[in-house]
ZADO-815180 format. One line per field, with one value per residue (C-alpha): x, y, z. Coordinates in Angstrom, 3 decimals, always signed. Layout:
% residues N
x (X;...)
y (Y;...)
z (Z;...)
END
This chain:
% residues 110
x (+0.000;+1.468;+0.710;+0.458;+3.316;+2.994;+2.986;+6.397;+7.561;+6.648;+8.368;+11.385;+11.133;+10.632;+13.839;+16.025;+14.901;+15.275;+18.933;+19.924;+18.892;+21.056;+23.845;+23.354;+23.048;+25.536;+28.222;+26.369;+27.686;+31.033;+31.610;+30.154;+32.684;+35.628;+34.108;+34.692;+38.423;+39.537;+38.091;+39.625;+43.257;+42.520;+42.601;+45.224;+47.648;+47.130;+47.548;+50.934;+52.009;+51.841;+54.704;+52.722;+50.302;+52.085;+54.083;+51.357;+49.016;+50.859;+48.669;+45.281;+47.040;+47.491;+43.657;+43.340;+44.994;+42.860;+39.688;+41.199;+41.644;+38.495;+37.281;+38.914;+38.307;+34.506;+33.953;+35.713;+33.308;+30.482;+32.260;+32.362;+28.707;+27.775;+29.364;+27.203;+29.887;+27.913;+28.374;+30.853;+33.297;+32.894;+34.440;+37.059;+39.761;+39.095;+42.931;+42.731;+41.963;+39.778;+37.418;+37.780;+37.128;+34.069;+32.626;+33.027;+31.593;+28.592;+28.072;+27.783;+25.490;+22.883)
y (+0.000;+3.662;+6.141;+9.385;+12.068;+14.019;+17.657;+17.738;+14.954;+17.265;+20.157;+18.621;+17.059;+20.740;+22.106;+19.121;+20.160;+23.949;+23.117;+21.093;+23.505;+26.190;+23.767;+23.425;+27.616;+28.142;+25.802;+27.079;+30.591;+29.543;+27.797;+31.155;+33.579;+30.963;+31.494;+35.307;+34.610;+32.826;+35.547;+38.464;+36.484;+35.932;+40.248;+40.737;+38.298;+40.244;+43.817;+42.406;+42.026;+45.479;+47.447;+50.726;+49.522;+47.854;+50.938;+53.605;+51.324;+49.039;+50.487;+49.537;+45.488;+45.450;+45.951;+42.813;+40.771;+41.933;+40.920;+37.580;+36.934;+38.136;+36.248;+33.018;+33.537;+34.085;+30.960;+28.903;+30.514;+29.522;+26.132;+25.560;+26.807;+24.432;+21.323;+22.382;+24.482;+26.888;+30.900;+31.778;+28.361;+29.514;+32.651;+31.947;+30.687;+33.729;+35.020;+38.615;+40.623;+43.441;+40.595;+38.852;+42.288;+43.482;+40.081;+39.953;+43.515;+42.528;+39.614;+42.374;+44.370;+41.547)
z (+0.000;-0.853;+1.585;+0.691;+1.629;+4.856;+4.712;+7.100;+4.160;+1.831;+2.647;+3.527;-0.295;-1.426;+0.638;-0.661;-4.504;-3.602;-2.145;-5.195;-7.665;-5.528;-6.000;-9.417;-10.312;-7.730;-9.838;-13.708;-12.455;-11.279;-14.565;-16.184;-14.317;-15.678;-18.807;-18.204;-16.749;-19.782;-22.774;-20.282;-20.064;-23.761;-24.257;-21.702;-23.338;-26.855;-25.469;-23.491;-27.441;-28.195;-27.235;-27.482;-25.117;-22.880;-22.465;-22.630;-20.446;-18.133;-15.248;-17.065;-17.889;-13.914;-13.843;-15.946;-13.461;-10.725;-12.438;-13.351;-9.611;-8.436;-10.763;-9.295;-6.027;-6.700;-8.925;-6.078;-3.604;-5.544;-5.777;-2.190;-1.459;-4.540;-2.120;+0.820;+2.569;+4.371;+3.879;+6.281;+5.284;+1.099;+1.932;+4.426;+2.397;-0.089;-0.883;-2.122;+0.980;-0.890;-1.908;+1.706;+3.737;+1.298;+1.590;+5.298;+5.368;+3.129;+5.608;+8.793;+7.124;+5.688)
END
């Protein structure tokens, strides 16, 4: 005989689905932001090869390599919340300490 789900069975079915999907988006955009890494590398790797550039804009190719890193370090976030790490574990090991202290800071005022 199949009984029919409780309503505490239910919702527990419902917040196992909800979690899952979260796992799944929060890993689709950490894939997407490697996406974004790669075609920004891509650009900075072609301006290095211009000597004008390079020498008129060496600040602005700096910049590059700042986004690539955020970049990293917020894909592996999403990673780590994607495996069930909860919010304050995700962020701890984050290595750039602008991204660290304005996620800790975003964390203090939510």
């Amino acid at each position: 005989m199949v009984r029919p789900m409780t309503l505490s069975a239910t919702a527990d079915a419902t917040s196992h689905t909800e979690e899952s999907t979260n796992a799944m988006l929060h890993a689709a955009i950490a894939n997407e932001l490697r996406r974004v890494r790669s075609r920004v590398e891509t650009l900075a790797e072609a301006l290095v090869g211009d000597a004008y550039f390079v020498e008129h804009y060496l600040e602005h190719l700096q910049g590059f390599d700042m986004i690539v890193q955020s970049t990293d370090e917020t894909a592996a976030i999403l990673d780590r919340l994607a495996a069930g790490a909860d919010v304050r574990a995700a962020i701890a090991p984050v290595r750039l300490g602008c991204v660290h202290e304005r996620l800790h800071t975003a964390l203090r005022e939510g």
